[in-house]
DSSP file (Angstrom, degrees, kcal/mol; ACC not computed):
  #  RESIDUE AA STRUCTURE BP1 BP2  ACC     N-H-->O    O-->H-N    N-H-->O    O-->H-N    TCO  KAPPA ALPHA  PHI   PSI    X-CA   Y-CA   Z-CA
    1    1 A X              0   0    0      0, 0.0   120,-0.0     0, 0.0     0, 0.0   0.000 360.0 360.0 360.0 125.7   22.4   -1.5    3.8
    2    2 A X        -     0   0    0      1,-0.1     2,-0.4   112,-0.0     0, 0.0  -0.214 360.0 -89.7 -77.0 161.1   19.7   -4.2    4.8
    3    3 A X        -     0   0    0    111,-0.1   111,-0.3     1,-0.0     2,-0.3  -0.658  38.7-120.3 -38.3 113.0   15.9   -3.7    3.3
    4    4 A X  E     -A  113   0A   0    109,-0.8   109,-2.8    -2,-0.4     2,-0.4  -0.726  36.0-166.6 -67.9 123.8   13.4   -1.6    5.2
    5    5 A X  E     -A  112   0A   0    157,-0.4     2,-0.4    -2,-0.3   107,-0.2  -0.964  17.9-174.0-136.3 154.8   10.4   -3.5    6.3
    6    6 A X        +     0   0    0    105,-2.3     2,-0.4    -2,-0.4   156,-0.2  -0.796   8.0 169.6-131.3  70.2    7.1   -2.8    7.7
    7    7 A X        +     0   0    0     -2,-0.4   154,-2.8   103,-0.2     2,-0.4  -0.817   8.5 158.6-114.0 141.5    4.7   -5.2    8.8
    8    8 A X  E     -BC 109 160A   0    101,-0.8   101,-2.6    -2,-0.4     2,-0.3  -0.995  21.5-154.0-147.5 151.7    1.4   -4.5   10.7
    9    9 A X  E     +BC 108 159A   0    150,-9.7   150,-0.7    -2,-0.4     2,-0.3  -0.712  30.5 147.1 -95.7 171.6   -2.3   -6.0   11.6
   10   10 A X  E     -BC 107 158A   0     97,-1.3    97,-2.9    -2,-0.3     2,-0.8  -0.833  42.1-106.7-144.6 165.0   -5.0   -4.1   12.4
   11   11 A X  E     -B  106   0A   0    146,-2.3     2,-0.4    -2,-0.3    95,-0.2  -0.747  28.5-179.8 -88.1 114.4   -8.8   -3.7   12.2
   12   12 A X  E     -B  105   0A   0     93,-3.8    93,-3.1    -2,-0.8    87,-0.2  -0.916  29.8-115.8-119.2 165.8  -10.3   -1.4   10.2
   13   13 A X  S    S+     0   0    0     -2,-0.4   138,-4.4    91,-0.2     2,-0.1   0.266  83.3  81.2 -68.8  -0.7  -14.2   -0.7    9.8
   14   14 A X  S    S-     0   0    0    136,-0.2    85,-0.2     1,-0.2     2,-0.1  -0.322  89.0-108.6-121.1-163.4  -15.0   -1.6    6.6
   15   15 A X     >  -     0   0    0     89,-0.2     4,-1.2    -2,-0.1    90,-0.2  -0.320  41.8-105.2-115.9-169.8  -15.7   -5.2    5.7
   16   16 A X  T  4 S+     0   0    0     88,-0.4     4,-0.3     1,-0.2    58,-0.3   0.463 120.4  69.5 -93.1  -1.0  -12.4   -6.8    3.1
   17   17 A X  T  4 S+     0   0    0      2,-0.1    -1,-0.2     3,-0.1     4,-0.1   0.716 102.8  39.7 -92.3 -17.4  -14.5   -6.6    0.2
   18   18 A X  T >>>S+     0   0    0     -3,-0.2     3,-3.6     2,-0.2     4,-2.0   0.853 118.4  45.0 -84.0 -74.5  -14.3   -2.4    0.5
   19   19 A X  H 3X5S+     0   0    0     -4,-1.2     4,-0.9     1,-0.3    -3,-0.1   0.802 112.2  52.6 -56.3  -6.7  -10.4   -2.1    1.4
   20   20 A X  H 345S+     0   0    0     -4,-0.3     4,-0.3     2,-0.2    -1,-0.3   0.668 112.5  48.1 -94.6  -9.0   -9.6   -4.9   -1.5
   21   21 A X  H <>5S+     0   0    0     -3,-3.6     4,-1.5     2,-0.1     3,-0.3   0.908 119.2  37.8 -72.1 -54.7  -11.7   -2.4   -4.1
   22   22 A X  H  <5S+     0   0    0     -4,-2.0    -2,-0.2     1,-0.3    -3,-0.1   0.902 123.2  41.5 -85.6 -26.6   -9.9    0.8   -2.9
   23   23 A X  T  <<S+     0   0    0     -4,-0.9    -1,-0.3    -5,-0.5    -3,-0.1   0.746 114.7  52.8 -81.9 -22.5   -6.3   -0.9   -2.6
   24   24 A X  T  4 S+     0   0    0     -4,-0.3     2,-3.1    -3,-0.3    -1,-0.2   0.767  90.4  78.7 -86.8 -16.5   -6.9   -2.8   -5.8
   25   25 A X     <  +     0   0    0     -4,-1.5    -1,-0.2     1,-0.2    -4,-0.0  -0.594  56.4 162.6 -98.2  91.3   -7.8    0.8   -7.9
   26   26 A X    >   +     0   0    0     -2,-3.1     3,-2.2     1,-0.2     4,-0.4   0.754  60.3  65.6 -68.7 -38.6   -4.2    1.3   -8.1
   27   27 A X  T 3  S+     0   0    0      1,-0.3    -1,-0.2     2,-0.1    12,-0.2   0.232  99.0  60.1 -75.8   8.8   -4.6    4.1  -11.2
   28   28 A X  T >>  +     0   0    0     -6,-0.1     3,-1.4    10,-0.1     4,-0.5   0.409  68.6 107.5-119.1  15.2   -6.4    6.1   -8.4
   29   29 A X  H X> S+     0   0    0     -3,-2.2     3,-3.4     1,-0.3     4,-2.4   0.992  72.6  63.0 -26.5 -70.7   -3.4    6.3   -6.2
   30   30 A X  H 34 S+     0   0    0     -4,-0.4    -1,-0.3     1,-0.2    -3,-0.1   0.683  91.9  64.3 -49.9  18.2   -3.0    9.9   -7.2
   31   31 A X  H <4 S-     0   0    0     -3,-1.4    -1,-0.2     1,-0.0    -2,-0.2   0.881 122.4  -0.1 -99.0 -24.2   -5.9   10.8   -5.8
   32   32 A X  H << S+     0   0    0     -3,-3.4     2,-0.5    -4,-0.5    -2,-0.2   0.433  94.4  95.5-142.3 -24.9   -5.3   10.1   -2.3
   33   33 A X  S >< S-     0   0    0     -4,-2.4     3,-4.1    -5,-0.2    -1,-0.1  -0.801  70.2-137.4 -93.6 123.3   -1.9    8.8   -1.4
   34   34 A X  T 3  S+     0   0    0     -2,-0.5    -1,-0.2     1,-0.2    23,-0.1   0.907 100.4  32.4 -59.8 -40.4    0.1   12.2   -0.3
   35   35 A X  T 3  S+     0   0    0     -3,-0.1    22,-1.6    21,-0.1     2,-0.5   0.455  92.1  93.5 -92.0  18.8    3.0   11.3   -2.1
   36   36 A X  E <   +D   56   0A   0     -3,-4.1    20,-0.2    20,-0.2     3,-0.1  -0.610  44.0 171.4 -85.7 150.4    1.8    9.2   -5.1
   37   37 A X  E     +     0   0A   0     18,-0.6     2,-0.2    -2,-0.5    19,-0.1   0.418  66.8  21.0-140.7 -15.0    1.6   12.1   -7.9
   38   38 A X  E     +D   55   0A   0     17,-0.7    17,-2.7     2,-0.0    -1,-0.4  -0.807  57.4 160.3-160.3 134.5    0.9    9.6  -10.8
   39   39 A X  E     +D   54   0A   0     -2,-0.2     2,-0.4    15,-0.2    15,-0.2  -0.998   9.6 163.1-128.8 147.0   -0.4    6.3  -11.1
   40   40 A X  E     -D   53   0A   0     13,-2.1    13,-1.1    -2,-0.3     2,-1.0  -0.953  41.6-113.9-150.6 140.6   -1.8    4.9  -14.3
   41   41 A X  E     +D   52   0A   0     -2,-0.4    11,-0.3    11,-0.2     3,-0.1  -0.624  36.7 174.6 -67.8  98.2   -2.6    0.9  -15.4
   42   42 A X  E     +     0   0A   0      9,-2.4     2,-0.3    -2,-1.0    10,-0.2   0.719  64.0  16.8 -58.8 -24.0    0.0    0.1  -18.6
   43   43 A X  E     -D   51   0A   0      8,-1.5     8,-0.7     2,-0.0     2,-0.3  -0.973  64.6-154.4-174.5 119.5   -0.6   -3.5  -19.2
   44   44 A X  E     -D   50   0A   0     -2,-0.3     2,-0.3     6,-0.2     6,-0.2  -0.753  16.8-146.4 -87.9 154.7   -3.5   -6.1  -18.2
   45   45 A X    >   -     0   0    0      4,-1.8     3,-1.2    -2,-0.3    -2,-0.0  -0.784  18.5-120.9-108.2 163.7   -2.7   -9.3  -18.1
   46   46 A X  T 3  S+     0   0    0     -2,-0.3    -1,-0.1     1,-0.3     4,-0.0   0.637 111.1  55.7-108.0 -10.0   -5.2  -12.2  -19.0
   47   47 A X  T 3  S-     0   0    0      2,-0.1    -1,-0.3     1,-0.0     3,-0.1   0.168 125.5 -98.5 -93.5  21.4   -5.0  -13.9  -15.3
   48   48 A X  S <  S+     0   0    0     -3,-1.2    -2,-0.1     1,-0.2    -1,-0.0   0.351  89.0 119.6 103.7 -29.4   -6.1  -10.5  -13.8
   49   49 A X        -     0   0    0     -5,-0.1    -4,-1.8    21,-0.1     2,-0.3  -0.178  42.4-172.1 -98.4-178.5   -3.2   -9.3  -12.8
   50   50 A X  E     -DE  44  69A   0     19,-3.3    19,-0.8    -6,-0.2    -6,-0.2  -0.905  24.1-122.1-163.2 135.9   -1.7   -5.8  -14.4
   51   51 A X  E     -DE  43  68A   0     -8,-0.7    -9,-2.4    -2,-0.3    -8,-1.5  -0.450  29.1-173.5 -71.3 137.3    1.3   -3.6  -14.6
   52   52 A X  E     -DE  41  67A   0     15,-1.6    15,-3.5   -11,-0.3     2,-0.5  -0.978  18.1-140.2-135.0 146.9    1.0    0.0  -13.3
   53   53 A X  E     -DE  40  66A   0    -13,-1.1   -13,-2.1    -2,-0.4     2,-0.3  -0.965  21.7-170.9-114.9 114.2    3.6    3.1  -13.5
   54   54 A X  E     -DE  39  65A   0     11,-3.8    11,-3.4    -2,-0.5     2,-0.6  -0.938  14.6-151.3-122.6 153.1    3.5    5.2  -10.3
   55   55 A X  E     -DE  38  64A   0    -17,-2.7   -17,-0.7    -2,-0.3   -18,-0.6  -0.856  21.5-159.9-141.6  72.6    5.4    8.4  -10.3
   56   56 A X  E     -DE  36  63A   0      7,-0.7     7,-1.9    -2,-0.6     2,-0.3  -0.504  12.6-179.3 -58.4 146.7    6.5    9.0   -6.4
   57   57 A X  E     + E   0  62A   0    -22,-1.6     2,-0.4     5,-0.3     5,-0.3  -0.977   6.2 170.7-121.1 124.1    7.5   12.3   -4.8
   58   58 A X  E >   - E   0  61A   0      3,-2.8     3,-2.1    -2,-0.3   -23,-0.0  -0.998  64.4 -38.8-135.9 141.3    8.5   12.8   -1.5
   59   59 A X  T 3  S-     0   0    0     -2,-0.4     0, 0.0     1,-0.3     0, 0.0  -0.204 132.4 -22.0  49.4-129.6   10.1   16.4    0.1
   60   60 A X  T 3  S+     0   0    0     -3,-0.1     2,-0.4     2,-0.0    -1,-0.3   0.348 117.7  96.9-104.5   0.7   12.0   17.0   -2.9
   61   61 A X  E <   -E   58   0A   0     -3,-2.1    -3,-2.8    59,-0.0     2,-0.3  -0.748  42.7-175.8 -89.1 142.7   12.6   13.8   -4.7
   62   62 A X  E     +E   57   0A   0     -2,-0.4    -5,-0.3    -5,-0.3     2,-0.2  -0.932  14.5 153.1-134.6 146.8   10.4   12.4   -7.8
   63   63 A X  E     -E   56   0A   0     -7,-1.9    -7,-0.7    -2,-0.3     2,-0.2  -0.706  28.5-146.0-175.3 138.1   10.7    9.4   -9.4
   64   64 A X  E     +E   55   0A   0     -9,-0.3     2,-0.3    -2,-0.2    -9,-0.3  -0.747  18.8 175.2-122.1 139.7    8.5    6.9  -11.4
   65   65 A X  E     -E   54   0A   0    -11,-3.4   -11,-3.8    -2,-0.2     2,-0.3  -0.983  28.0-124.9-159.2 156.1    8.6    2.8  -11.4
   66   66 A X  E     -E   53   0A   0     -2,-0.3     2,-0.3   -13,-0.2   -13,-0.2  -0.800  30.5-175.9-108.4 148.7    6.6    0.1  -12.9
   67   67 A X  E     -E   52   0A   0    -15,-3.5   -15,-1.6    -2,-0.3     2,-0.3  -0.967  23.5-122.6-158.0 143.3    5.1   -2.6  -10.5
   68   68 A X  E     -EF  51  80A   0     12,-2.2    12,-2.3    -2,-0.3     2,-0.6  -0.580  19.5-155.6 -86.3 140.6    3.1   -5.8  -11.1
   69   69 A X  E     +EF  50  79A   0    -19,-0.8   -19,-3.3    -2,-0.3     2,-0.3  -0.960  14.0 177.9 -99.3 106.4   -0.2   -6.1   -9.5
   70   70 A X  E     - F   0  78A   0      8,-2.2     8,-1.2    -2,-0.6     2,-0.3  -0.955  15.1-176.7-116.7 144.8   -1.4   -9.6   -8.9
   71   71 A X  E     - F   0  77A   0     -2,-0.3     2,-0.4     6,-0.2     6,-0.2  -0.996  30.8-168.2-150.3 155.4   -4.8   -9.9   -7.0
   72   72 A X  E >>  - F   0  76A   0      4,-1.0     4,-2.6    -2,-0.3     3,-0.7  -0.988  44.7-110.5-162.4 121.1   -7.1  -12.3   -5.7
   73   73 A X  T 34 S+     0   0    0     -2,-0.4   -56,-0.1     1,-0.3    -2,-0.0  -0.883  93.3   5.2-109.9 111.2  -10.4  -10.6   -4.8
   74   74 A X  T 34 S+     0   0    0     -2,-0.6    -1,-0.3   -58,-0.3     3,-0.1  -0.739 129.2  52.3-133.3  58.3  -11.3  -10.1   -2.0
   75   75 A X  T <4 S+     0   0    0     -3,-0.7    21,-2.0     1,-0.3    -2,-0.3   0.779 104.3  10.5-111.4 -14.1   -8.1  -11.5   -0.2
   76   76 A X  E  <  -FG  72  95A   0     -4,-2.6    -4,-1.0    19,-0.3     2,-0.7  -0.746  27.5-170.8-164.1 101.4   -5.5   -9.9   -1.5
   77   77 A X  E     -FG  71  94A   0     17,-1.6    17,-2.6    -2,-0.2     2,-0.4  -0.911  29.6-178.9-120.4 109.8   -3.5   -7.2   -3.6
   78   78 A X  E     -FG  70  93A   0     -8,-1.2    -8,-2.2    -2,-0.7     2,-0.4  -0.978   6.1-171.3 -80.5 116.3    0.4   -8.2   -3.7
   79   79 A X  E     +FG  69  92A   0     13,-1.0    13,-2.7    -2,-0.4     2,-0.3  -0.932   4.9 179.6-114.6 155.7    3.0   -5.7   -5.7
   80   80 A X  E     -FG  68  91A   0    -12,-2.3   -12,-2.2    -2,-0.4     2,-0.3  -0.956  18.4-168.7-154.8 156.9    6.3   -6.0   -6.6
   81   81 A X  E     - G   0  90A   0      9,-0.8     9,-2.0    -2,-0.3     2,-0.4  -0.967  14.1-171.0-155.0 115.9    9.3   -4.2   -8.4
   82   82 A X  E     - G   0  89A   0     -2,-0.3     7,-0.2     7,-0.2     6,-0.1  -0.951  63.6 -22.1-139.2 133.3   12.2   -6.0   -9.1
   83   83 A X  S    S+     0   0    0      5,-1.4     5,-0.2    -2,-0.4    -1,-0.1   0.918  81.2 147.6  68.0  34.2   15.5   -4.3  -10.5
   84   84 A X  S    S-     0   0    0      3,-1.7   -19,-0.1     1,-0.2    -3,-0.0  -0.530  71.6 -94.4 -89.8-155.4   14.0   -0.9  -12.0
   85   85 A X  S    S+     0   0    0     31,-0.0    32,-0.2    -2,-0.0    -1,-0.2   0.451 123.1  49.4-109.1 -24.5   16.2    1.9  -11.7
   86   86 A X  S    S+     0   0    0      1,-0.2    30,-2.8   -22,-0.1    31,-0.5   0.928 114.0  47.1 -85.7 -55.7   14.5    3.2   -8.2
   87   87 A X  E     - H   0 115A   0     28,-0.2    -3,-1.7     1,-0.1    28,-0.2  -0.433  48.6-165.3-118.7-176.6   14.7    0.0   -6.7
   88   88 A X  E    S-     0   0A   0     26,-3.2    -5,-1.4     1,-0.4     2,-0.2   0.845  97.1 -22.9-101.8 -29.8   16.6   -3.0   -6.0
   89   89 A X  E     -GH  82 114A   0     25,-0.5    25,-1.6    -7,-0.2     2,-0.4  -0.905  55.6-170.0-162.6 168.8   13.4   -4.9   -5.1
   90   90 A X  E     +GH  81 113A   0     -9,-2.0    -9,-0.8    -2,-0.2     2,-0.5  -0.908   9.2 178.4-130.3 105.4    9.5   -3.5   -3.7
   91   91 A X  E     -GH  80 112A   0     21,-2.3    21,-4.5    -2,-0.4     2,-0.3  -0.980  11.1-172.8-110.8 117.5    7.4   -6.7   -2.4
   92   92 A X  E     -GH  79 111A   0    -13,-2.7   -13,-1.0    -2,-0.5     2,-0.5  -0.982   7.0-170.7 -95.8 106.4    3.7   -4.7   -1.1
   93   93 A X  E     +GH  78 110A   0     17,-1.6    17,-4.1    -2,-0.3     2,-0.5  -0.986  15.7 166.1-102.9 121.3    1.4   -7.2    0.7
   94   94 A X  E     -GH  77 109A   0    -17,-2.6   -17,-1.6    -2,-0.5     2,-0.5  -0.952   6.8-178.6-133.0 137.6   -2.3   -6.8    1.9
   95   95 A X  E     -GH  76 108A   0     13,-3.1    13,-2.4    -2,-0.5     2,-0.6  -0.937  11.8-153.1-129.8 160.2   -4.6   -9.3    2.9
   96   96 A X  E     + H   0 107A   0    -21,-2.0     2,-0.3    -2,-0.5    11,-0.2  -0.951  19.2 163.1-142.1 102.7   -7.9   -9.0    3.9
   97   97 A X  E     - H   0 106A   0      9,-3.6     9,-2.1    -2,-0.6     2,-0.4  -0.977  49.1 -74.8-130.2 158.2  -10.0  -11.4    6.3
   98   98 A X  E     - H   0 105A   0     -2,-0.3     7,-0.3     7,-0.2     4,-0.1  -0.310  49.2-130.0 -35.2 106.8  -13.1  -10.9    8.1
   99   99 A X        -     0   0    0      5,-4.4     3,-0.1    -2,-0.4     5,-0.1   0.466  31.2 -90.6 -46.2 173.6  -13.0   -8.8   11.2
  100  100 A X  S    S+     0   0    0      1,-0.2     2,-0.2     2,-0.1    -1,-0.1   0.367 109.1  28.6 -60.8   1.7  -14.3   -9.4   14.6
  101  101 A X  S    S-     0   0    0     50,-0.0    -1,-0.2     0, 0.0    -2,-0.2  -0.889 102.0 -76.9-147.2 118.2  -17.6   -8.0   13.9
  102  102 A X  S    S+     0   0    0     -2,-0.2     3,-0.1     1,-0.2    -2,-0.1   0.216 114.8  23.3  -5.9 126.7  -19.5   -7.7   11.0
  103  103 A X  S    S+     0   0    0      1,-0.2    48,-0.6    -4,-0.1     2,-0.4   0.909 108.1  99.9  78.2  30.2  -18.8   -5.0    8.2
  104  104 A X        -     0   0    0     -5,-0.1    -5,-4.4    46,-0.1     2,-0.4  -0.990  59.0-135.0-158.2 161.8  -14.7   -4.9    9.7
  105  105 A X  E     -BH  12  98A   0    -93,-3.1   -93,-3.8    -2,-0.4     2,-0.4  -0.873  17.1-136.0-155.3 125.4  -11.6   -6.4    8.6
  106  106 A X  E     -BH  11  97A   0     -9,-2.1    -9,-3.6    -2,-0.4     2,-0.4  -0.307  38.8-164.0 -34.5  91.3   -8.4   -8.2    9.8
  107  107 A X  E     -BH  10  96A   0    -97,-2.9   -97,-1.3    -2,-0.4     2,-0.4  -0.868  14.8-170.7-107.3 131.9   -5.9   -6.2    7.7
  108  108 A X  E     -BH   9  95A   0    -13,-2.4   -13,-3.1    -2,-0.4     2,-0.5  -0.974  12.8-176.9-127.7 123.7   -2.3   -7.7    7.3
  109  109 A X  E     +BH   8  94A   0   -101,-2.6  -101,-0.8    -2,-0.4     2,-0.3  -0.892   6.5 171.1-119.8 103.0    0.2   -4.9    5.5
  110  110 A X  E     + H   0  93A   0    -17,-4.1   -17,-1.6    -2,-0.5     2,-0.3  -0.941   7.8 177.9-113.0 166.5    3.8   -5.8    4.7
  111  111 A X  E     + H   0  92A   0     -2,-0.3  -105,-2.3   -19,-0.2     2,-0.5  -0.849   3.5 174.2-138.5 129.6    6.1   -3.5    2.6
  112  112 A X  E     +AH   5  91A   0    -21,-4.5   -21,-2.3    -2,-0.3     2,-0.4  -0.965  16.1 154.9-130.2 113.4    9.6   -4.7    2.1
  113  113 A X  E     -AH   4  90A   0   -109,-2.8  -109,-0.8    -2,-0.5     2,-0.4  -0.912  29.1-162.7-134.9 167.6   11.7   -2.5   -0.3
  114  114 A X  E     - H   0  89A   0    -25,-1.6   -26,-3.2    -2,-0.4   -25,-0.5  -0.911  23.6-132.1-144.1 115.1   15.3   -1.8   -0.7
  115  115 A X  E     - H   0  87A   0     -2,-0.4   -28,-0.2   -28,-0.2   -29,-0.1  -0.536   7.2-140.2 -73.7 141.1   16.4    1.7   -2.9
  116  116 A X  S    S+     0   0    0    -30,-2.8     2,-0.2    -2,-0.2    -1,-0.1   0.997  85.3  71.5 -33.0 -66.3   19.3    1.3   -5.9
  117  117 A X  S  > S-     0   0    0    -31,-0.5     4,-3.2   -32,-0.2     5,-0.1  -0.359  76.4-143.7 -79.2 131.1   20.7    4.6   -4.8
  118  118 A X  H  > S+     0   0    0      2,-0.3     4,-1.1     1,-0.2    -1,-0.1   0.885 104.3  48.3   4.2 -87.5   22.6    5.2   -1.8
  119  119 A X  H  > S+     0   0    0      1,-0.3     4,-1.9     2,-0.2     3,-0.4   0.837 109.9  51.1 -61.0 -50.3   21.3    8.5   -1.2
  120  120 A X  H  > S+     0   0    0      1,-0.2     4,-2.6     2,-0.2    -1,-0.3   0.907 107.2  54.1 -68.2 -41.0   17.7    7.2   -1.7
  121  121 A X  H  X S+     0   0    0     -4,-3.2     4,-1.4     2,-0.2    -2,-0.2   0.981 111.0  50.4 -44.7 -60.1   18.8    4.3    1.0
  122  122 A X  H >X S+     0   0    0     -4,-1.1     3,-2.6    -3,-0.4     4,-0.7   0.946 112.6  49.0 -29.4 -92.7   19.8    7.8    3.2
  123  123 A X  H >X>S+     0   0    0     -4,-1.9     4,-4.0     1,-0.3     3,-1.1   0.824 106.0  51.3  -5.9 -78.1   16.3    9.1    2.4
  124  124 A X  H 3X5S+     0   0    0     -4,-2.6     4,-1.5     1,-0.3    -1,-0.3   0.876 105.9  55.3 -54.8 -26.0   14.3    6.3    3.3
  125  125 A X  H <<5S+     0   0    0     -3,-2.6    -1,-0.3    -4,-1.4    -2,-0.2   0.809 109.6  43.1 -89.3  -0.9   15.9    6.0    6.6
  126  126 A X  H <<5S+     0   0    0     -3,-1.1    -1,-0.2    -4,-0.7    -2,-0.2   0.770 130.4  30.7 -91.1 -28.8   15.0    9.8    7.9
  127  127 A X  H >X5S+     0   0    0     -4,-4.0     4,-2.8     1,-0.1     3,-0.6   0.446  88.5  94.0-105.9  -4.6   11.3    9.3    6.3
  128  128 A X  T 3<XS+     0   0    0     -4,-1.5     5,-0.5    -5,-0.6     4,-0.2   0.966  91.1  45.6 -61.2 -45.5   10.3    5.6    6.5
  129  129 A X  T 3>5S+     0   0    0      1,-0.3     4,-0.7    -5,-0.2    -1,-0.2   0.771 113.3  45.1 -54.3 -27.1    8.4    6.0    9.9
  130  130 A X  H <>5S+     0   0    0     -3,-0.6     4,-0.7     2,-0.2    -1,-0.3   0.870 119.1  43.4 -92.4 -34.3    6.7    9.0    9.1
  131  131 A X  H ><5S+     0   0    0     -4,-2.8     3,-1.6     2,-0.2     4,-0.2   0.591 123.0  42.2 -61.1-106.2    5.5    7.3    5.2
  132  132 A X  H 3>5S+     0   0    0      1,-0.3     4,-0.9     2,-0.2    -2,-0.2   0.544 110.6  48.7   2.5 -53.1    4.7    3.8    7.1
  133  133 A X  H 3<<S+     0   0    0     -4,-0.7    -1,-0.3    -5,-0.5     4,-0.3   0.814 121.5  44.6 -73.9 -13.7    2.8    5.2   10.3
  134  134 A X  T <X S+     0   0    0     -3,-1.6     4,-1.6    -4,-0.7    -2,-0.2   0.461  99.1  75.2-127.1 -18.6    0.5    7.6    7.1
  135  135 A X  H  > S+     0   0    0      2,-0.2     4,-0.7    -4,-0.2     3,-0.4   0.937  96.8  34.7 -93.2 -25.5   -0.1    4.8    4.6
  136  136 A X  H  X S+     0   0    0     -4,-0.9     4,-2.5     1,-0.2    -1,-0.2   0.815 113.6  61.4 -93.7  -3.9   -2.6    2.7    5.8
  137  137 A X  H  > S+     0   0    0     -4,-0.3     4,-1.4     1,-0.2    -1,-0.2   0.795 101.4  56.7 -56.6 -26.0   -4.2    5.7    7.3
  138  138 A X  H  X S+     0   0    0     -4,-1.6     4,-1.1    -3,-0.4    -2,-0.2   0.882 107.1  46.6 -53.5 -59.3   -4.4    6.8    3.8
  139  139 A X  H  X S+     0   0    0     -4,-0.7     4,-2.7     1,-0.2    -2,-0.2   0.905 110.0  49.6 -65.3 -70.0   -6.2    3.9    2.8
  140  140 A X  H  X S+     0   0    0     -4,-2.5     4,-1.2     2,-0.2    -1,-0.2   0.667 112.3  53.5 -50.1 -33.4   -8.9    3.8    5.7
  141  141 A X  H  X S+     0   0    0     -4,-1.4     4,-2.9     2,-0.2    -2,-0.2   0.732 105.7  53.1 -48.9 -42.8   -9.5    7.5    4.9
  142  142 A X  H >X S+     0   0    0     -4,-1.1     4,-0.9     2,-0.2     3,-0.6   0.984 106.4  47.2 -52.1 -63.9  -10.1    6.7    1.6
  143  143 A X  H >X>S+     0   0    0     -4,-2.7     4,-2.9     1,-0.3     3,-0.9   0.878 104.5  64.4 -53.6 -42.8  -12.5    4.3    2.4
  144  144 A X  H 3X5S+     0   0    0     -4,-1.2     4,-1.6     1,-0.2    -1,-0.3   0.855 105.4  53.9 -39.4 -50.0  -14.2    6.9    4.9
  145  145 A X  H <<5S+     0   0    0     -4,-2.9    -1,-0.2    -3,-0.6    -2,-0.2   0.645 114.7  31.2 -57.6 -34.9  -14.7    8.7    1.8
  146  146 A X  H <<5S+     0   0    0     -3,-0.9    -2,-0.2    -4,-0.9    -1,-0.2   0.866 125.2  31.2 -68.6 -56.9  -16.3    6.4   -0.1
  147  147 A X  H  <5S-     0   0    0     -4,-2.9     2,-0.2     1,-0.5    -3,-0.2   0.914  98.8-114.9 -78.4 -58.8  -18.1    4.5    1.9
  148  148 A X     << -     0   0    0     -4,-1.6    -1,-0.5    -5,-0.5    -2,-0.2  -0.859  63.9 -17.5 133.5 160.0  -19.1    6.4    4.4
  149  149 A X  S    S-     0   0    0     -2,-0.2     2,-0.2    -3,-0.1    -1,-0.2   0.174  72.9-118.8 -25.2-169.8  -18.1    6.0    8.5
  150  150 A X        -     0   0    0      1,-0.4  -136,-0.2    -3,-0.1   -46,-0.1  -0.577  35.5 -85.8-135.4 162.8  -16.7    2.5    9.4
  151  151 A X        -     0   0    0   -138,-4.4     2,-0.4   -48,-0.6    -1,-0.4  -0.061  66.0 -96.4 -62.7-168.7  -18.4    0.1   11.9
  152  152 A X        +     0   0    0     -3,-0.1     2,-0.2  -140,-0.1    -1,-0.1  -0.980  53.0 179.9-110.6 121.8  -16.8    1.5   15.2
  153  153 A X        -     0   0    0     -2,-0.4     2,-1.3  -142,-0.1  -140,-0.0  -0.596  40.2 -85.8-117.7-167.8  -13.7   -0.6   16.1
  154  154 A X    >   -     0   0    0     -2,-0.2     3,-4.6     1,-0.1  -143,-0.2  -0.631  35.6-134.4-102.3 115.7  -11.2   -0.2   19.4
  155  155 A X  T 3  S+     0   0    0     -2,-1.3    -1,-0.1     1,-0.3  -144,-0.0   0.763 108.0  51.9 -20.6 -36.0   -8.2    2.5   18.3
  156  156 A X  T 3  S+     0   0    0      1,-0.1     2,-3.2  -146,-0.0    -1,-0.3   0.336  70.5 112.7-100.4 -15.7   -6.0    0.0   19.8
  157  157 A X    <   +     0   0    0     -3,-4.6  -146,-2.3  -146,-0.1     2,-0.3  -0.191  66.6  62.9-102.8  38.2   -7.1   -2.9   18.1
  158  158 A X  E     -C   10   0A   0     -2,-3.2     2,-0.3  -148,-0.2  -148,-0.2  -1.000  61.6-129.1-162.4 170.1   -3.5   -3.7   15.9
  159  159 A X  E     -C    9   0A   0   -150,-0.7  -150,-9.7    -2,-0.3     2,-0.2  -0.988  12.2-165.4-152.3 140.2    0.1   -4.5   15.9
  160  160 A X  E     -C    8   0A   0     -2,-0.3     2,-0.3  -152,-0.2  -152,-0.2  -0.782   6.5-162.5-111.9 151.0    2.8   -2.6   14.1
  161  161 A X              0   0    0   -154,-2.8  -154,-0.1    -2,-0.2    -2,-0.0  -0.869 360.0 360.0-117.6 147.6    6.4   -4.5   13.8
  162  162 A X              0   0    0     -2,-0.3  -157,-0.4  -156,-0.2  -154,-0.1   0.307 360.0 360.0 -94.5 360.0    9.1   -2.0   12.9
């Protein structure tokens, strides 16, 4: 069974210095992503970067994995998982450039993951679309929450590769 991967651009309303704050405060996962149910920081590292244990649930599966956080502020948050016991490997990319207007941002999202288990392989392929098409809404909500509105950009204004 090949990897499931996800990449999409868009614009969002808020500038890259907001979505790399809320993407970077991984220990607040639980607050906001529907199927995070714990995230918490274990281990800093002394270049910045830091291990975090997040504790997914989806339908009726739970499961917890550690993943390294490297970050380079305010261009980037890369995680990755290699070999736990959920997966075989989790590579997360966002990068963050200036938008086409002031206050907005040039978002580039990959997720490339592969599950251990079989059955979790099974899983992912009845649910990826519906996780994928909800996470970076998640994120862009988030910020709505924070922030405030967004500038106003056009709905249309990205492209998702399956």
């Amino acid at each position: 069974m090949l990897a499931k991967v996800h990449e999409e651009r868009r614009v969002l309303g808020y500038s890259p210095e907001q979505l790399f704050a809320v993407v970077a405060a991984v220990d607040l996962y639980e607050d906001f992503l529907p199927w995070c149910q714990r995230s918490e920081i274990i281990r800093r590292h002394p270049n910045g970067s830091f291990d975090a244990e997040l504790e997914i649930g989806f339908k009726f599966l739970i499961e917890s994995y550690i993943s390294h956080v490297e970050l380079k502020k305010p261009k980037f948050v890369k995680t990755t998982s290699f070999q736990s016991s959920l997966f075989d490997h989790l590579i997360n990319i966002w990068e963050f450039n200036e938008g086409p207007v002031p206050g907005t941002c040039n978002l580039y999202f990959l997720v490339d993951f592969k599950f251990q288990s079989p059955f979790y392989r099974q899983m992912a392929n009845m649910f990826f679309k519906e996780v994928t098409s909800r996470l970076v809404g998640s994120f862009n909500d988030r910020c709505h929450l924070i922030y405030g509105p967004g500038v106003p950009v056009l709905e249309n204004t990205y492209e998702q590769r399956p």
